[in-house]
N, C-alpha and C positions, 0 to 999 in steps of 0.2 A: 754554577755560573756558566754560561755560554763561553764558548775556545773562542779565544782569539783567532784571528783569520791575517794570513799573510799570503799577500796573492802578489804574484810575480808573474808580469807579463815581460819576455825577452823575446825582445821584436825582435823581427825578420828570421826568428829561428825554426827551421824546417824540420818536420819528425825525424827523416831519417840520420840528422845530427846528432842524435844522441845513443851514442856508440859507447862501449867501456874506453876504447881510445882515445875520443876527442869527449868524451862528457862523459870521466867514471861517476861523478859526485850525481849528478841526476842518472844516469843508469842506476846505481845502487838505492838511490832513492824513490825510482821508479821500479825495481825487483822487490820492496820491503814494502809498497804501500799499494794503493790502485792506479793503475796505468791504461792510456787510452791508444791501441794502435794506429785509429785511423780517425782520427779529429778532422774536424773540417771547420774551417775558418767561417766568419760572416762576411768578409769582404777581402777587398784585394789590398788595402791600404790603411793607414793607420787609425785617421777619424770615423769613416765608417765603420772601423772594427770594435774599435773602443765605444764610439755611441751604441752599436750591440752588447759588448758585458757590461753595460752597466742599467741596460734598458730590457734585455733578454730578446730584444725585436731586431729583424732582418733590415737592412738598410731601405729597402721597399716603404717601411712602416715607419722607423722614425727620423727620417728624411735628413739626415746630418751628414754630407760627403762630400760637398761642396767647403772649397777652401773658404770660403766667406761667412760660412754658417758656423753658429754655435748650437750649442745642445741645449734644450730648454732646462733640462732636470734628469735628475741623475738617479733614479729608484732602486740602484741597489743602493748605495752612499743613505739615501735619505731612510731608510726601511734598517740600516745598521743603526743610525744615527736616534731613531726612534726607541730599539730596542737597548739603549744606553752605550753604543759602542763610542769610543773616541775615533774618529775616521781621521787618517792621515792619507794625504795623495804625496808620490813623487816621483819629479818627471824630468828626462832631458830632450822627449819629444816633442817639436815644435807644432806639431798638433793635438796630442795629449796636453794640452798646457791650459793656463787661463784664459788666452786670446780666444780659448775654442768654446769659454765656458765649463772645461772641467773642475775649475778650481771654486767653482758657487756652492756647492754641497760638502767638501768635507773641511772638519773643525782646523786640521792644517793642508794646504798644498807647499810644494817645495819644487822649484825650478832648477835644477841640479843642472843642466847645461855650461853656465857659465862657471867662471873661476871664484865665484863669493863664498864666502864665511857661512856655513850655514845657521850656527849659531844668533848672526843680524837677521836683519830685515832683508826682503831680496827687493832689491830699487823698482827691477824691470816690473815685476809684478804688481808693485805696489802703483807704480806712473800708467800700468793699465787700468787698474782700478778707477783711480781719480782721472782720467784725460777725459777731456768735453768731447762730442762726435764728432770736429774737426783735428783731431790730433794733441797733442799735450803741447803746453804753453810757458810759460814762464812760472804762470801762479801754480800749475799740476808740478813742476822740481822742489817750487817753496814747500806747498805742501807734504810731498814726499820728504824731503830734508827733514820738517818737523817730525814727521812720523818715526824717521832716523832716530832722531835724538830722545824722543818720548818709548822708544823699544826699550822692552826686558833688557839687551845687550846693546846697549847705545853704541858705544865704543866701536864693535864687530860690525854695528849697523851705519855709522859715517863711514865706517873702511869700505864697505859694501859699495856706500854711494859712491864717495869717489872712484873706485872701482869703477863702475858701471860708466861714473861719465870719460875717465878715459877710453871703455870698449866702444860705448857710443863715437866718439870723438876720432879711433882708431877702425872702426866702422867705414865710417862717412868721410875722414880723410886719405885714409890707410898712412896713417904716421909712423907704423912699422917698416914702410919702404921707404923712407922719407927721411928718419932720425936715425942714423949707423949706431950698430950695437943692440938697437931692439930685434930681438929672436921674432923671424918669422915660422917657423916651423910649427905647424899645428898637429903633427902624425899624432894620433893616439888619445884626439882631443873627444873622442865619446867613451872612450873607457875611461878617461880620468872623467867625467862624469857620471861614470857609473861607482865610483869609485866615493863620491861626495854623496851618493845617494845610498851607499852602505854606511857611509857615517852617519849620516841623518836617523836611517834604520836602525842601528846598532841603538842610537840615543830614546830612541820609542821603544826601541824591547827593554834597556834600562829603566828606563819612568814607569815603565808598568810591571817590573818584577815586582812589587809587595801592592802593586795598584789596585783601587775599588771596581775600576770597571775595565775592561777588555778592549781590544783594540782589532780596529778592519785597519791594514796597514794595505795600502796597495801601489804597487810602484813598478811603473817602465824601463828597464835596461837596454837597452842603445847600442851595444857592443858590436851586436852580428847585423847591424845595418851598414850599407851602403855610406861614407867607405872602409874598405875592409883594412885597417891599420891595425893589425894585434900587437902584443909586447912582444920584444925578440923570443924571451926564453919560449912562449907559448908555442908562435911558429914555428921557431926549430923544435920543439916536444912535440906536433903534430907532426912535422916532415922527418924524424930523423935526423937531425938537423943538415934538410939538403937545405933548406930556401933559410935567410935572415931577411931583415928589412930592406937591405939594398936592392934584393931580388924584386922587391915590391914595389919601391919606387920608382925603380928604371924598367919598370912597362911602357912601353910607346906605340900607340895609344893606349889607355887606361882603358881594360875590356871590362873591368870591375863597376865601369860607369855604364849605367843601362844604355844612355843614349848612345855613344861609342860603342857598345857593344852593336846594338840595334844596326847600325849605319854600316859596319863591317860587316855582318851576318847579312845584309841584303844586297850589300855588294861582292858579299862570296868572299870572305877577306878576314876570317877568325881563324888568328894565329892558337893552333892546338896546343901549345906546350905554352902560350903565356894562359890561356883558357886552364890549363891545371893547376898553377901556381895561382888563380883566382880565387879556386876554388881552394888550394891549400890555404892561402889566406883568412880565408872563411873560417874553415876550420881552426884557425891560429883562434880567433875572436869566439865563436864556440867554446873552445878549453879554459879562453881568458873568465867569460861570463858562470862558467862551469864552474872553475874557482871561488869566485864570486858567492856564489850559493853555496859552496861546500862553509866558506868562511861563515855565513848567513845562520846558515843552522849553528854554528856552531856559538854563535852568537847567542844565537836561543838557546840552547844549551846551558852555556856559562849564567845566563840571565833564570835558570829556572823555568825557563817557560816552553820549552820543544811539546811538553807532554800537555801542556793545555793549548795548544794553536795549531787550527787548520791550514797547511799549506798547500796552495795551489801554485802551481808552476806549468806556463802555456807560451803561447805568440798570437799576437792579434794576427799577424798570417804570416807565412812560409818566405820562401824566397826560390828565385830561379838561378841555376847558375850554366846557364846555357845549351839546359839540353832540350831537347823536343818534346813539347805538349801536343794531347792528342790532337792537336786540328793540324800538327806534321811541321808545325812551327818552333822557333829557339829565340828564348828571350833572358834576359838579365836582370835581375832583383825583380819590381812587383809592378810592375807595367805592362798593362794588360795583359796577361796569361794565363793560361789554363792550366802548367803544370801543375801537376800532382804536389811538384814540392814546394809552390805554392801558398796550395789549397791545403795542406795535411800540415797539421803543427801540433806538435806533443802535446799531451795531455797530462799532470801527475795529480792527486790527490792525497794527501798524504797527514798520518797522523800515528802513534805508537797503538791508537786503539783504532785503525782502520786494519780489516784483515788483508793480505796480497791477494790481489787480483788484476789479472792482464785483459784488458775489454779489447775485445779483435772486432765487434761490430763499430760501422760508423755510428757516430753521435757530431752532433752540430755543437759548437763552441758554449753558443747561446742557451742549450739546456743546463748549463753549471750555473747563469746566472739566475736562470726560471728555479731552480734547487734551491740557492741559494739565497734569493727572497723565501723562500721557508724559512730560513734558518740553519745557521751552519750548525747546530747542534744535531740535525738530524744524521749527521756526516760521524758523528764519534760516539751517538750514545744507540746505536746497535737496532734504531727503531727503521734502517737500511738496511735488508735483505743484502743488496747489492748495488754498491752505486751504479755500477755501469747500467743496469735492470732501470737505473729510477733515472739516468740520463740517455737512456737509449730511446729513440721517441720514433711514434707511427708515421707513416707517410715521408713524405723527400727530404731529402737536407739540403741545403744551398749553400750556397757560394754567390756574391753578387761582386759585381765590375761596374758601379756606376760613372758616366761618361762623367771624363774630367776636362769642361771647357777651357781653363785656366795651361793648359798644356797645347793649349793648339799652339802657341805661337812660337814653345820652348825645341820644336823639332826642326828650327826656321834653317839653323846653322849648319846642319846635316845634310847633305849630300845626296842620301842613297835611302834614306826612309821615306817608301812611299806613298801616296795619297791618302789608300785606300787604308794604310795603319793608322795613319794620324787622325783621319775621319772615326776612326772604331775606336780611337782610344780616347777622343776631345767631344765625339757627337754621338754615339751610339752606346747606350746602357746595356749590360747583358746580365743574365744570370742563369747561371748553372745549377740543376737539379739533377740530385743523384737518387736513386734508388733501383737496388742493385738487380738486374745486371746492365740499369740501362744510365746512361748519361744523357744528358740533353740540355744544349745550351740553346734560348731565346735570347731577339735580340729584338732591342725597341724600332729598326725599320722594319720589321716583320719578317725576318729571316731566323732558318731556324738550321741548329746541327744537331743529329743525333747519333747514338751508337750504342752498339750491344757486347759489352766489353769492348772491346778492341775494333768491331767490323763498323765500318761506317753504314749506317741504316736511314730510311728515307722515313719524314713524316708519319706518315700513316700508322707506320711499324712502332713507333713506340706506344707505350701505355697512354691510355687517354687522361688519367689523373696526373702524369707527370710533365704531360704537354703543359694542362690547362695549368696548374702551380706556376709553371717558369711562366706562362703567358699572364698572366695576372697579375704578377708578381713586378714582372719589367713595363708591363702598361702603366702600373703604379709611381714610376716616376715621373717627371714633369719633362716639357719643352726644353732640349738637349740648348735651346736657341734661348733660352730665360735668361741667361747668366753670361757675367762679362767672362769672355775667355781668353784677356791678356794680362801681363801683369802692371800696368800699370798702376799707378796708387801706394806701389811696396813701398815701405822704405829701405834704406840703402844698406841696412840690418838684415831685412828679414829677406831681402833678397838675397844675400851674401849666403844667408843661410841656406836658404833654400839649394841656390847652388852647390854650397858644400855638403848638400845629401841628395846629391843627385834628382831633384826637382825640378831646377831650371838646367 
């Protein structure tokens, strides 16, 4: 029988996070199976990266990066699904989610974000499903209600609902400030979703110890995104314990928020020692989600099944924590940049019949999933030379930044961000092609940067096949001027949200 496949995508986690001190559980798991040094993302943000592993195509090709857009079809999902796996999705990413259309292809998705029962029915998902293309209506709650009461777990599934209409309700009015005595404090509220999304997990490695068919488990963690709230014990075990949570909260302003960070850094105004406590924070969320995976395995483990399941563990892309990318600029999480830490996001492959090997060549994110429509059985049963061999691929690798219109208007309240960033990050597409020793980033006004290692180099000078890739590549997207670039239309949910991950 084909291994099961448990793929873990832990956003915003950057290669060189994983360190024996802030990530032993993935170091040692990365020392005992195949490991990628120098991975390179497909994009700079969550939808476009995810529409790449599940599609093996550059955001160029399958045009999904726009907040508005869903993904037509999911070809690794549907190509597992074929081959008899049971696909389960789970997510607390609010673009990884159903709204985006990832949840059409597998037999379960699970919206782990909010505080629900995993066990019920999830309301949110279910009222996307059934709403008419005006929004959902009185008859789309009826509906959902029944759906409640007709669940495997009815009970867990009415808890759910109402649930859901008091968030809605505490949403839209904020009744939290309103009635004394409701806890406004949300610190810590993406790790207790990553924490619902290990229940969930744990309950699929169960169903399927003595199961007839195998499972593609795949699922988003949230921990090392934007914002950086780890558990006390985690922070203090990264810092020695110099910093706890108070340290965290009483930053003023929040340099951990890209925008704020942005606006400080261009008015020359990035306080250095709140800038390392940023970055320790980070690290606090690294050890937490590190944990998280050590528990994971061990899961499998107790369930019988480590020795038949392919584990992948990555980041749909990197993060910045404000130091300088090569164009001599400093930026904050995944807003427009070119750092390295970024663009570089761990790679593991892992399995008891995979031999150790360390891959020091770049490879693109997107060859695991071109592998992996083969079939993940080619990964365990020895008919692999070497993985890194069979994901190491000819010609450039990229990195794409497509312009995000929806952002023009979110830099309005800032001060010191000027013109010409907000134009490159709302109107202007770019993409980055590497092949080594040269770099070169095209941009859709027809500007181009290059360099040769480290030296800034002109046009001419670079390779003519890595010109023409990035230029081809960035023609290939549409009129930066197509799409609405305000938020109107949100509702007073998904904007909240969006705020509290640093989007608006």
């Amino acid at each position: 029988m084909a291994p099961n496949v448990l793929y873990l995508v832990l956003d915003c986690l950057r290669g060189d996070a994983v360190t024996p001190e802030t990530a032993p559980n993935l170091t040692k798991l990365a020392e005992e199976n195949c490991s990628f040094e120098d991975c390179i993302a497909p994009a700079d943000w969550s939808l476009p990266s995810h529409a790449s592993i599940f599609t093996g195509e550059w955001a160029h090709e399958h045009h999904c990066y726009w907040r508005e857009q869903k993904i037509s079809s999911l070809p690794l999902v549907e190509s597992f699904n074929r081959n008899g796996f049971d696909t389960v999705g789970l997510t607390s990413n609010i673009y990884f989610s159903m709204s985006q259309g990832f949840g059409n292809s597998f037999d379960e998705f699970y919206e782990t974000r909010r505080p629900l029962n995993p066990n019920g029915l999830n309301p949110f998902s279910a009222v996307r499903r059934h709403e008419p293309l005006d929004g959902p209506d009185i008859r789309t709650y009826l509906t959902v209600f029944g759906k409640a009461l007709q669940h495997d777990n009815p009970l867990a599934s009415v808890e759910n609902y109402v649930r859901a209409i008091g968030i809605e309700l505490n949403d839209r009015y904020a009744l939290r400030d309103r009635i004394p005595g409701l806890s406004t404090d949300k610190y810590g509220y993406l790790t207790a979703a990553s924490e619902r999304t290990e229940q969930r997990l744990v309950d699929v490695f169960e169903r399927h110890s003595d199961g007839e068919n195998p499972f593609f488990a795949f699922a988003n963690l949230m921990d090392a995104h934007f914002p950086y709230e780890p558990p006390e014990d985690h922070l203090r075990t990264v810092t020695d314990g110099q910093y706890g949570r108070e340290d965290i909260t009483d930053i003023e302003p929040d340099l951990s928020n890209p925008r704020v960070f942005l606006d400080r850094y261009f008015a020359d105004d990035v306080n250095e020692d709140d800038l390392e406590l940023v970055r320790a924070a980070y690290r606090g969320e690294v050890h937490s989600v590190d944990e998280l995976v050590g528990r994971l395995l061990a899961s499998l483990e107790r369930a019988g099944l480590r020795d038949e399941t392919l584990v992948v563990v990555t980041a749909d892309h990197g993060e910045a924590l404000g130091e300088e990318d090569i164009r001599g600029e400093r930026s904050m999480g995944h807003i427009n940049s070119v750092n390295e830490h970024h663009m570089r996001v761990p790679l593991i492959v892992a399995n008891p019949d995979i031999e150790p090997e360390t891959v020091e060549q770049r490879v693109p994110l997107t060859a695991l999933s071109n592998q992996l429509l083969t079939g993940p059985a080619s990964f365990v049963d020895g008919s692999l030379e070497s993985i890194g061999n069979a994901l190491t691929t000819d010609g450039p690798t990229l990195f794409e930044l497509p312009a995000n219109p929806f952002h023009r208007d979110s830099f309005d309240r800032y001060d010191h961000i000027p013109d010409w960033f907000v134009t490159r990050q709302s109107m202007t597409h770019s993409v980055v092609g590497f092949d080594d020793p040269w770099t070169v980033i095209a941009y859709s006004n027809g500007d181009m940067d290059v360099w040769n290692d480290d030296d800034a180099r002109s046009r001419a000078d670079a390779p003519e096949h890595l010109v023409e890739t990035c230029e081809d590549a960035v023609q290939s997207f549409p009129d930066e001027d197509s799409k609405d670039s305000g938020s109107e239309g949100l509702s007073a949910s998904r904007q909240q949200q969006l705020e509290d991950l640093g989007y608006l």
